[in-house]
N, C-alpha and C positions, 0 to 999 in steps of 0.2 A: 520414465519415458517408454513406457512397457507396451509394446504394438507399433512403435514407430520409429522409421528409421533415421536417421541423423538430419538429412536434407528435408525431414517433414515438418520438425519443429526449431520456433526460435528460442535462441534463449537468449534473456534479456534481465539486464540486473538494472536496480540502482547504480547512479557510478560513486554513493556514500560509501566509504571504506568496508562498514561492516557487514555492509546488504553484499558489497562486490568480493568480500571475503569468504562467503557463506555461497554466494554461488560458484564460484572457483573451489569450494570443499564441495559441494551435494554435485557439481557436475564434471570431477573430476575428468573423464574422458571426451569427454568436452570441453573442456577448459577454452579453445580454440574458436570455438564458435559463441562464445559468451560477447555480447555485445553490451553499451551501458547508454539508457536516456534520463535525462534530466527530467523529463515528466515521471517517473518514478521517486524521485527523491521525496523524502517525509516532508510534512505540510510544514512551513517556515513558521517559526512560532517567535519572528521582530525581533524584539528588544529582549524579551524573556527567555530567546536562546541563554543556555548554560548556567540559567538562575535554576531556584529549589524550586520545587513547586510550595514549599512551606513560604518562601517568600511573598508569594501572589496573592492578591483578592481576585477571585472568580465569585460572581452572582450568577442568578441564574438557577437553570438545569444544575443538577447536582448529580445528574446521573455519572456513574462510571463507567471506564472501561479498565482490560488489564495496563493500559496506556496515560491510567488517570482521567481524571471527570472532564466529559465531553465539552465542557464548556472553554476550556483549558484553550483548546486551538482555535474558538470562535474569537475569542476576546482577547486574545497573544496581540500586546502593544506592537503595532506595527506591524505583525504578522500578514501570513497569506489567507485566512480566511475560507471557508467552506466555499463558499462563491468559486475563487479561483481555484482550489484545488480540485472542483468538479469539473470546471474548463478544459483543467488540464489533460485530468484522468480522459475525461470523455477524447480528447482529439489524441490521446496517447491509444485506448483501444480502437478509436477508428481507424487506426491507423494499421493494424495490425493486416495482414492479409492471409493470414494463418495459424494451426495452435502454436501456443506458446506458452514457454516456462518462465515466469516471473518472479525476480527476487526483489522486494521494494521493504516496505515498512509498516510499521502499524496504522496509524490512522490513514495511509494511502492506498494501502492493501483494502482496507473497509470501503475507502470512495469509490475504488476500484470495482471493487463486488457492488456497492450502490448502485453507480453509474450501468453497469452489467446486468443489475437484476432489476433495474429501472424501478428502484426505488429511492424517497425523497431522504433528505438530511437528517431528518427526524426519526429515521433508521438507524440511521448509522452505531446507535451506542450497544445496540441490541444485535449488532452481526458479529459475531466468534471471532477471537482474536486469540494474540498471543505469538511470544514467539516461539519458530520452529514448528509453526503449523504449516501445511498444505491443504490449500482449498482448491477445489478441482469444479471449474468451472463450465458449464456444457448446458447446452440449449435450455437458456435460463433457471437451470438447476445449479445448487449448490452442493458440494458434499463435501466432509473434511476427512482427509484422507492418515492425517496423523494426530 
């Protein structure tokens, strides 16, 4: 948060345990100003929560990511769907009124960046992931800062 002072930026977690865990450790002296939205939570993957991914048939896109092949959260029985996780992402950044520091998840962080760099779905396998990256996001530039 290097150039700005407390009152300038939000920060905003996941309220999933390990996203709100990780930002409580990287913002320690702010701890106090960490807030959490449900529009940040990782994309619901139905039925297939907490299964293997060895268990599943995915067709399709075979493409990967560090999160596993992107086809994975299209087709998740019951799942949320690229559809709706774009909805969300999208009215979660409109919603913003200012910079902010965001601790979310893998394939959220990416819709995030999509939605941001106004690019379509069909991007999404190909934007940088992983965890314990920061991506720094600014006048629709990207840069990965770890």
């Amino acid at each position: 948060m290097r150039g700005l002072a407390r009152d300038d930026i939000s920060i905003i977690s996941s309220p999933q345990t390990r996203a709100f865990h990780t930002a409580a450790l990287a913002f320690q002296t702010y701890a106090g100003m960490i807030r959490t939205d449900d529009r940040l939570c990782e994309i619901d993957v139905g039925k297939w929560q907490g299964r293997l991914r060895d268990e599943l048939t995915i067709t399709g896109d075979p493409k990967m990511t560090p999160d596993g092949p992107i086809a994975f959260y299209e087709q998740a029985d019951g799942g949320e769907g690229f559809a709706a996780l774009r909805a969300r992402c999208t009215s979660f950044l409109a919603s913003l009124t200012g910079p902010a520091a965001l601790v979310t998840h893998g394939i959220t962080s990416r819709m995030l960046r999509a939605v941001y760099l106004d690019l379509d779905d069909t991007k999404i396998p190909d934007l940088p992931g992983g965890q314990g990256v920061i991506h720094r996001l600014s006048k629709d530039v990207q840069e990965i800062l770890s």
